[in-house]
N, C-alpha and C positions, 0 to 999 in steps of 0.2 A: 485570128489576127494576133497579132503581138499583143495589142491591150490586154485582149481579151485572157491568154497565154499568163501575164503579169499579174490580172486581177483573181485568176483563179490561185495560182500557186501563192499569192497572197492572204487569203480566205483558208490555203490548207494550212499555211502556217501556224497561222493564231487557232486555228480547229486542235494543231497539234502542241501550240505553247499551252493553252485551256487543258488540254486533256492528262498532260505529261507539265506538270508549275514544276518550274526551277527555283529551288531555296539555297536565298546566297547565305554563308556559312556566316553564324551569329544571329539569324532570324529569330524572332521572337516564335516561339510555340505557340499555336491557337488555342482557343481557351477549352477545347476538347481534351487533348495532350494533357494541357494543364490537370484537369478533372480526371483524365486517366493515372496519369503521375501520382496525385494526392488519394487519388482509391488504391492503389499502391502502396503507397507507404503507409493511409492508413491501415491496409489489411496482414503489412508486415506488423508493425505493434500488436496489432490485436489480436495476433496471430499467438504472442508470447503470452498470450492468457484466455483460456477459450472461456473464462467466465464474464459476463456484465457487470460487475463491481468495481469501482475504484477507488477505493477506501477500506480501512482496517482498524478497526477498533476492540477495547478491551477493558472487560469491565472485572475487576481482581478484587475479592470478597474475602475477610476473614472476618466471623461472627462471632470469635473467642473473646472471651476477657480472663484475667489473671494470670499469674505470673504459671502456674504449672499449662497454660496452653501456649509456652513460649512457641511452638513448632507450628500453630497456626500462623503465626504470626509469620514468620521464617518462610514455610511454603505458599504466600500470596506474596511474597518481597520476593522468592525465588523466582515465581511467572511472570512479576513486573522485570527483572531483569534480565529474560529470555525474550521477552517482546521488546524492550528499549533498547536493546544489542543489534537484536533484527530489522530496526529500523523503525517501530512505533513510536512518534512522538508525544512526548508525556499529555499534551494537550488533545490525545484521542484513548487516553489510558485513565479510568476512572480506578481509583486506590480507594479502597474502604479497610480501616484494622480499627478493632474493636478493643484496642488497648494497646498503650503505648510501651508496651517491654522494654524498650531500649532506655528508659529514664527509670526505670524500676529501681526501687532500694537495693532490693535482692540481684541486682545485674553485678557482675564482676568487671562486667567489661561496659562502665554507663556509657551509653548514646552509642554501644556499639548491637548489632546483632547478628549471628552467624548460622549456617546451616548446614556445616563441617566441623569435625571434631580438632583438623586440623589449622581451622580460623582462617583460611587464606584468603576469605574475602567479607566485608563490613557489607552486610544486607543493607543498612539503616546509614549508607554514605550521603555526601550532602546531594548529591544531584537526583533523592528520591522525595518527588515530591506527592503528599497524601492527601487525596481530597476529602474524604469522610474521615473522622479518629473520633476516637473513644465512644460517649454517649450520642456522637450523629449517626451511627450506623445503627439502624434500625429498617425493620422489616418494612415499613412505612414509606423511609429513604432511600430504599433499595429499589420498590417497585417503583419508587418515583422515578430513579432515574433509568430503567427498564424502559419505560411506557412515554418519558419524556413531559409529565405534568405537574410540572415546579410552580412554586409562587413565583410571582414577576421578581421578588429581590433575590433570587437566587443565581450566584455570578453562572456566568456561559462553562468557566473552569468545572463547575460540579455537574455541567448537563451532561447528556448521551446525544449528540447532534450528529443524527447519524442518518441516510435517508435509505430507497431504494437498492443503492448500489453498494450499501456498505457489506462488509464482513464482519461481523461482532463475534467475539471469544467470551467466555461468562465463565467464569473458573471461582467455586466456593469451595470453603474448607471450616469446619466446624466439629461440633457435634452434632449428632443426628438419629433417627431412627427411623423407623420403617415409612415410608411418606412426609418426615418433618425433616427440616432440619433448625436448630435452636439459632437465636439473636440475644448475647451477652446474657444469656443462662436466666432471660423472663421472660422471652416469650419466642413465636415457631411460625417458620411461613412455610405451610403444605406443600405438599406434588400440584392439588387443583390450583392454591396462587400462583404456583406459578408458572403453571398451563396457561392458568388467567392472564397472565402479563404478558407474556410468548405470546398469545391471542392479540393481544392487544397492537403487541407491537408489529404482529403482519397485517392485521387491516390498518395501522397506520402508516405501511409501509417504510418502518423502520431499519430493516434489516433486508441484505440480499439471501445468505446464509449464515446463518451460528453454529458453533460448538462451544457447547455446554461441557465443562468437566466440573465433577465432583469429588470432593475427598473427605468421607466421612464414612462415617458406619451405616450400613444399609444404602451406600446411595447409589446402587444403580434404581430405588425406587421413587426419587426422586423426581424423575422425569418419567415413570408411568402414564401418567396424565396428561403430557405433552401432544397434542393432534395437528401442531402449526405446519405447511410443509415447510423444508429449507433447513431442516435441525436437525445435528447429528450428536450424541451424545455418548459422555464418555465416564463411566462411576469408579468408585475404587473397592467397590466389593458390592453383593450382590444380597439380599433378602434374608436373614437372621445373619449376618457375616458382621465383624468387628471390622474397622481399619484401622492398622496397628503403626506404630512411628517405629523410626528405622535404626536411631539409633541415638546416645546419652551425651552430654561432653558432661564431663566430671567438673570441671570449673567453671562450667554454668549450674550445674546442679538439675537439670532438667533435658528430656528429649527435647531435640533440635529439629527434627525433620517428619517426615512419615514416608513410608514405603513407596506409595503410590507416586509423590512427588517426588522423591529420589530419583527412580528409576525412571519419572520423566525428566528429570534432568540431567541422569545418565545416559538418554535416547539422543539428546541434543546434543551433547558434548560426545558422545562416539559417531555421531553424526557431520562432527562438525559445523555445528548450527549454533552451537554458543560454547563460551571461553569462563568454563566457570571462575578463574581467579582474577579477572578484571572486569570494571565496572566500564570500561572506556567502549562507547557506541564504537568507535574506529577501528576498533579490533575483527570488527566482522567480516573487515574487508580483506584479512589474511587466510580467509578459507575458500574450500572453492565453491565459487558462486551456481556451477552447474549442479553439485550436490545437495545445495540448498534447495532449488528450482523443483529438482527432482522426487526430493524424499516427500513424502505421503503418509495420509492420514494413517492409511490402510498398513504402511509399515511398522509404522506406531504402536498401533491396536497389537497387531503380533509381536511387539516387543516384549508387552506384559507379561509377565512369569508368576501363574498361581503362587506357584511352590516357592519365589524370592517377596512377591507383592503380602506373602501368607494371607491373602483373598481372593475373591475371582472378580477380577472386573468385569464389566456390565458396558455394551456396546449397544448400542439403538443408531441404526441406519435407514429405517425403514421410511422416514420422512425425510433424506433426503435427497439432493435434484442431481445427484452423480454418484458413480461409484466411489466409496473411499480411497480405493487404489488408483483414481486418477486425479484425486483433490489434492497439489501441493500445500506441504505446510506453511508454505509464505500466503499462503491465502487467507491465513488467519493468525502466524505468528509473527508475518515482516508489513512494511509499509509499501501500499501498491501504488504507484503514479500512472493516472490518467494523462494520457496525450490529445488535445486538443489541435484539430487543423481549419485554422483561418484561411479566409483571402486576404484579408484585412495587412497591410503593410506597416512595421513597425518600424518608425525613425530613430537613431541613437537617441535622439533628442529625448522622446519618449523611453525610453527605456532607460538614460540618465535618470531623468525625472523618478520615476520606478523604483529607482536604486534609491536615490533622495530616500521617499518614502519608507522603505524598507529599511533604509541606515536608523532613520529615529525610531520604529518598532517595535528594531532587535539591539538597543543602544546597550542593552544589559549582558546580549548574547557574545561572549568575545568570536566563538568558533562562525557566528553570521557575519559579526564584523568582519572578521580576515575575511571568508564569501564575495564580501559586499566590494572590498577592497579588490580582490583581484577582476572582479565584473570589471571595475570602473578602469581600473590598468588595462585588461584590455582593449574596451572599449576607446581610449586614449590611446594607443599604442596603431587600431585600425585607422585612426583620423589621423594621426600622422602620415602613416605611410599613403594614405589614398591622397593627403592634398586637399579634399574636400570639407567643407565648411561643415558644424556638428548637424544644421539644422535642415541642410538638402540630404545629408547621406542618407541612402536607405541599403536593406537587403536587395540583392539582386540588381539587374542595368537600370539606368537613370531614363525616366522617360524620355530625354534627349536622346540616347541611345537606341532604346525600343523604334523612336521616330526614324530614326537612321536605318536601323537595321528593316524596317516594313518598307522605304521606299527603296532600299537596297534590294528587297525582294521584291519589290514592282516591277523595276526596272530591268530586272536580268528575262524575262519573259519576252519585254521587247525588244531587246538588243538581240537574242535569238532569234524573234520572226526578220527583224530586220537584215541579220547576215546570212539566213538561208536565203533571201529574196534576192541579195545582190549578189551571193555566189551563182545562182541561178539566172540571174540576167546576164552574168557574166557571160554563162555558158552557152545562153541563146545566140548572145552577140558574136562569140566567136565560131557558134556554127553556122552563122548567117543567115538567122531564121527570122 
């Protein structure tokens, strides 16, 4: 019968609106999508780093005192500003110098200090800030801030706060000899301290991976005694060997540099990884960043030249958790940002606020101020043009919208079972059935 005819082809319809859902164009994604989307892009970020770290730190050590170790001095101010170029911020960069050279009687150049004959750049400019000097640097103060167990009055600025995911660099230069190296010429913290403190600081999960370099006499045996995994280390000569400096300036009256640090800061600057005659962070940003990404520990290591270094460096890989040829040097000489992915919806309004916050801070920072200024311009500039009030706007459609666009996709399901039913009755009617 005709009903009968009606009621079936109305039962196939909606069999086949269910099976075959029409999405009217602007529907909100299900929250499946959504979850797909966000595995997505998390997996693209995490992609640009195949290590779990998100952090970069560096702990820059010179054990020297007096005026003829001016070149200790010079080559931990040179590593501080190969890591504050590449992006370490001074507040994850722990400075130890075991004597102030730069206020020296004997300086020609006071409050200045250089590590070129030819002076084209002030080691000791104002934006180097020192956390240990003179009589604080001690074997005592060193393992303290290794291992992380300060007195309570000791500010956050001289800690190591560094957890699981970090990268730490530990770069010392002194005098030394076969398993010591000396602390302001009275006393010596061994290969087993500081195995000891390495120890310490992977059962406190301190550290993701370190590199360790040293520049002294004898120190590739320095870390002899090292058994932590995650460390890879790097000396500037090897077992009865001297480390010799590289070269004199005559109107300072003393070497300025050493071999080992030279030629690493000839690696970087042929590399393109730092700009030896300026001190400006911003400069980093005229090199190319894919060459940066690229270059490796393991290119590094071969860079060394017995016959220029006049020692034989000393490489220890054996503890750690990759190859050196796939470890980029930003993993330990630049700053790494972790990407975080919420559900959680941020209102301008909150993110105003934020800015608030961050204005009083960094009220001393000018380069955060302008930051903080152009956030809030154009966060100003979106609420104009949208019309909408600071306090409804969010990222993405307005629930009002989302509300629209899910009964707009209701609805398009029924409106299809409905116009195949009366094309179909149409066609009963007209063949008189």
């Amino acid at each position: 019968t005709m009903s009968f005819w009606i009621l079936a082809l109305l039962v196939l319809s909606c069999l086949l609106s269910c099976l075959f859902p029409f999405h009217a164009q602007g529907a909100v994604p299900s929250s499946e999508d959504n979850d797909a989307r966000r595995k997505v892009a998390s997996d693209f970020f995490s992609s640009s780093s195949q290590t779990s770290h998100s952090n970069n730190w560096a702990v820059l050590v010179c054990t020297s005192r007096f005026w003829f170790n001016y070149r200790h001095i010079a080559n931990t101010l040179s590593f501080y500003h190969i890591v504050k170029q590449m992006g370490i911020p001074d507040d994850q960069i722990i400075l130890m110098l075991a004597d102030d050279v730069a206020c020296n009687a004997r300086n020609s150049y006071p409050a200045q200090i250089f590590n070129n004959a030819n002076r084209r750049i002030n080691l000791y400019a104002d934006d180097v800030q020192v956390d240990y000097r003179g009589y604080e640097v001690t074997v005592e103060s060193f393992i303290r801030v290794l291992t992380g167990r300060h007195d309570s009055n000791v500010p956050l600025s001289k800690r190591l706060r560094t957890n699981e995911e970090s990268n730490v660099l530990v770069y010392l230069t002194g005098h030394g000899g076969n398993e010591f190296l000396k602390f302001q010429d009275a006393e010596e913290i061994s290969a087993m301290d500081l195995a000891d403190a390495v120890h310490q600081m992977h059962e406190k999960k301190r550290y993701h991976e370190m590199l360790l370099m040293v520049d002294t006499c004898q120190a590739g045996t320095m870390f002899n005694r090292i058994y932590s995994p995650g460390v890879v280390a790097v000396g500037s000569s090897q077992y009865a060997e001297n480390s010799y400096s590289h070269h004199s300036n005559f109107d300072v009256g003393v070497a300025i540099i050493d071999r080992f640090t030279y030629f690493t800061l000839e690696f970087f600057e042929r590399q393109h990884l730092y700009r030896g005659d300026s001190t400006n962070i911003t400069m980093r940003n005229q090199y190319d960043d894919h060459q940066r990404r690229t270059t490796t520990l393991g290119q590094m290591f071969r860079y060394y030249n017995p016959h220029e270094v006049m020692s034989h460096p000393v490489f220890r890989t054996d503890l750690a958790l990759r190859d050196v040829d796939t470890i980029p040097l930003t993993d330990f000489f630049a700053q790494d940002i972790k990407v975080d992915f919420t559900k959680k919806a941020h209102t301008l309004r909150n993110i105003r606020t934020s800015l608030s916050i961050g204005d009083n801070l960094f009220s001393d920072n000018e380069e955060m101020q302008e930051l903080i200024k152009s956030l809030e311009q154009g966060i100003g500039e979106g609420e104009a043009g949208s019309g909408t009030s600071k306090e409804k706007q969010e990222f993405g459609p307005s629930p009002k919208r989302r509300r629209q666009d899910t009964e707009s996709s209701m609805r398009m399901p029924l409106f299809a079972c409905l116009g195949v039913l009366g094309v179909l009755l149409l066609a009963f009617t007209s063949s008189g059935v």
